[in-house]
Structures are given as structure tokens and as C-alpha cells.
N, C-alpha and C positions, 0 to 999 in steps of 0.2 A: 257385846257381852261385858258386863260390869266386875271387876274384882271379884265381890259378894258372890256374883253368880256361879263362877267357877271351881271347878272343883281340886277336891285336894286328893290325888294320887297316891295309894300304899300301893307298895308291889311285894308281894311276897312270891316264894319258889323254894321247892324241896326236890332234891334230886331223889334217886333211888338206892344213893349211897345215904342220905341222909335220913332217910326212912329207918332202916337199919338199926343209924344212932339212937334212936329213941326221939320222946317227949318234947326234949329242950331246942331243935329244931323245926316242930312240926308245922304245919302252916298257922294251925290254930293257935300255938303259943306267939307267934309271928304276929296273927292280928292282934291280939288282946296287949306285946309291946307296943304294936304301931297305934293301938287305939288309945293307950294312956301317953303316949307322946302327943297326940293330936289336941287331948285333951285338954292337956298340960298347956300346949301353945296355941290353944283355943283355933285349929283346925276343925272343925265343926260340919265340914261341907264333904266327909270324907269315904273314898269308895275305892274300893278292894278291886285289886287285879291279880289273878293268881295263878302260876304255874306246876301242879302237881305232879310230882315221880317226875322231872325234864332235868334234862342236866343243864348247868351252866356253860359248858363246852362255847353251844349254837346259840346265837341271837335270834335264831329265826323261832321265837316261841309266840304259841298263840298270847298268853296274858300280855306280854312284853310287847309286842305288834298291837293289842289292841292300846295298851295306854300309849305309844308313842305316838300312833294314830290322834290320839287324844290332845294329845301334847302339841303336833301339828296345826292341830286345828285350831287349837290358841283356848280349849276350853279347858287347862290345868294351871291352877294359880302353884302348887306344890308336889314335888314327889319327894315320898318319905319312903325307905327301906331299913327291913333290922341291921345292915350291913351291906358292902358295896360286893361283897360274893354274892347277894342273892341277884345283882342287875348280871354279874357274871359270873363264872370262875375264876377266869383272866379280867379281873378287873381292871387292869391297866388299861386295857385293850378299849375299855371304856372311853376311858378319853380321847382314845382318835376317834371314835367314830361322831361326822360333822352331825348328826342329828341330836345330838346330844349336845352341842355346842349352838343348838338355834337354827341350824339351816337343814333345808329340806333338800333331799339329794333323790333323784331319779333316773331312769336308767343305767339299775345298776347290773341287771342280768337281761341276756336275750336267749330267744329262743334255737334250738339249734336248726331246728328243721322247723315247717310249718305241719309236719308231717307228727311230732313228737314232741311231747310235754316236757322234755329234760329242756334247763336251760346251761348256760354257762354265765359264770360272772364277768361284768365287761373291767377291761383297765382304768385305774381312776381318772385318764385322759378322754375317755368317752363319757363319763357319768355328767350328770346336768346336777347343779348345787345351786340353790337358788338361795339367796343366806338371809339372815333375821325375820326368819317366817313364823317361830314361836319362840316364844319364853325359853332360855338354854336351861340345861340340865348341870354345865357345867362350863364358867366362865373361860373365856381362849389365854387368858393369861396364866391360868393353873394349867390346863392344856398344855402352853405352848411349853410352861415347864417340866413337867411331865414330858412329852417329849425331848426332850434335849437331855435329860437325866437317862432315858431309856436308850437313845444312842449312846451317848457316852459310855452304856454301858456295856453295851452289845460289843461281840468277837468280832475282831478286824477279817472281813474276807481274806481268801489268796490275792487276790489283787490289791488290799489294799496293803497286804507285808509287804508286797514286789513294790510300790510305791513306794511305802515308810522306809527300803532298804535304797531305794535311791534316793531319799533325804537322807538320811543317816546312813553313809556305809560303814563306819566303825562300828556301827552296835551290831550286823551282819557278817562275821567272819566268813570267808570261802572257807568249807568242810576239805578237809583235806582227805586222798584216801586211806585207807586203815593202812596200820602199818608204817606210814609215811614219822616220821621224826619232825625232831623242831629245827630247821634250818639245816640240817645235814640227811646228806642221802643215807638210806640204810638197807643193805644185802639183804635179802630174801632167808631167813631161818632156814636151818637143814633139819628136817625131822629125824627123829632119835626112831629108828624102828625095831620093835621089840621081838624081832626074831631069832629063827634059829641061829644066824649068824653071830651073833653077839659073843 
């Protein structure tokens, strides 16, 4: 399949909160942006994927499953969005997932029983990633940045204070118990009682 041939990917998606909003999100104001961008950069070859009333939350949306499907299959030269909330909510979240980066990943959920349609999702130690099977969505060097910005940014576990407190034990004082003074012992207060006796 030749450049020419492939197509140019719009995705649009309205949740059920954005319905609400009105006009200025609807799908349809959505394509008539994504169709004078296409225009504009002489995208010409171009076709609508679309997810109505779905939230951004889950990836698992039909429009989104079928263009990535698309994307896999190596017949999308572009994908165009009004914004990076309509590929998610959590658009960060975007950037880790490896399909999005070129590589095809499979078994990612198994079934629990043979007995029963639930599945569960497997650890990304068991997934199969087979990598530059299409055109990426987004380069591993913004990625890999992205990443590193997002741990850095994230709350140190319990474990890892109890660590950082064995590198640095000055920044960790021992609590001492209430009451307790600064280098001197101190008698236990006699309460004042407000009784008959007084």
C-alpha cells in the first residue's frame, strides 16, 4: 500500500458530560474542525472514527478500537483529533500505552474460566509486544519524556520514605512522645480539679 493510498484518520468522541455543554463540543462541530485542518494540509484521503455519549475514562471504545485496528494494519498515513482529551481524558496515560508508540501488544487479558466471558487483565510480564508494526502515534522520545516528568512527579510510597529516611537521617527526626521536653526530663502535670474541695 502506497502513501497516496492510505488513509487519513479523524477521531472524534463526546462524552455524556459533554453533551450537556452544548454545541461547541459536539461531534459535528468536531468534524467540520477536523475537516478544514485536513483541508488546510491537503489531507484529502480522510475518514471519521467516532465515539458518541462514551467517556474518555476507558480505552476500550468502539471508534478508538476500530481506528487503532486501522493503524496496525499499516493503512493510516495520519491521525488528526480536536484535542488530546478526545483520544482520552487521562491524556497522559496516552503516552504509555506501546500501541501508540508503533508496536503491537497481545495478550493482554485472559479468560478466567472456559466456562465464563469475564476476563482479567494479564501483568505487562506476560503481554507479547511485537514493536514497529505500524506507523507510531507518538514518537518514544516524547514518551520517554513524558514519562520521567510523571514519576518525578508522583508521591513517594511508604517504602520509599523508609528508604529516603535511611539516606538522609537528619531530614527524619525520631518523634518524640508528647509531653517529652527538649533535652530535659519533665514531671507528669497535676491537674487542677474543679471540685467541691477547692
Amino acid at each position: 500500500m502506497t502513501q497516496a493510498d492510505k488513509i487519513d484518520a479523524a477521531y472524534c468522541r463526546l462524552s455524556l458530560e459533554d453533551m450537556q455543554a452544548g454545541e461547541s463540543g459536539s461531534i459535528q462541530n468536531q468534524k467540520r474542525i477536523l475537516q478544514q485542518y485536513a483541508d488546510e494540509y491537503h489531507l484529502f484521503n480522510l475518514r471519521f472514527f467516532v465515539d458518541g455519549g462514551v467517556s474518555g475514562v476507558s480505552f476500550e471504545r468502539e471508534g478508538l478500537q476500530e481506528m487503532l485496528r486501522e493503524v496496525a494494519a499499516g493503512r493510516v498515513r495520519t491521525v488528526i483529533v480536536k484535542d488530546l482529551s478526545r483520544l482520552g481524558r487521562n491524556y497522559i496515560r496516552t503516552l504509555e500505552r506501546q500501541e501508540y508508540l508503533g508496536h503491537t501488544v497481545t495478550n493482554k487479558t485472559a479468560k478466567i474460566s472456559y466456562k465464563s466471558k469475564k476476563c482479567r487483565k494479564n501483568p505487562e510480564d506476560q503481554r507479547y509486544v511485537f514493536r514497529d508494526t505500524h506507523a507510531p502515534l507518538v514518537d518514544q522520545d516524547t514518551s520517554d519524556r513524558v514519562q520521567k516528568r510523571i514519576a518525578s512527579r508522583q508521591r513517594m510510597s511508604k517504602s520509599e520514605k523508609v528508604d529516603r529516611a535511611d539516606v538522609h537521617p537528619q531530614r527524619h527526626r525520631e518523634q518524640r512522645p508528647r509531653g517529652a521536653g527538649r533535652g530535659r526530663e519533665t514531671a507528669p502535670r497535676a491537674r487542677k480539679s474543679h471540685g467541691a474541695d477547692e
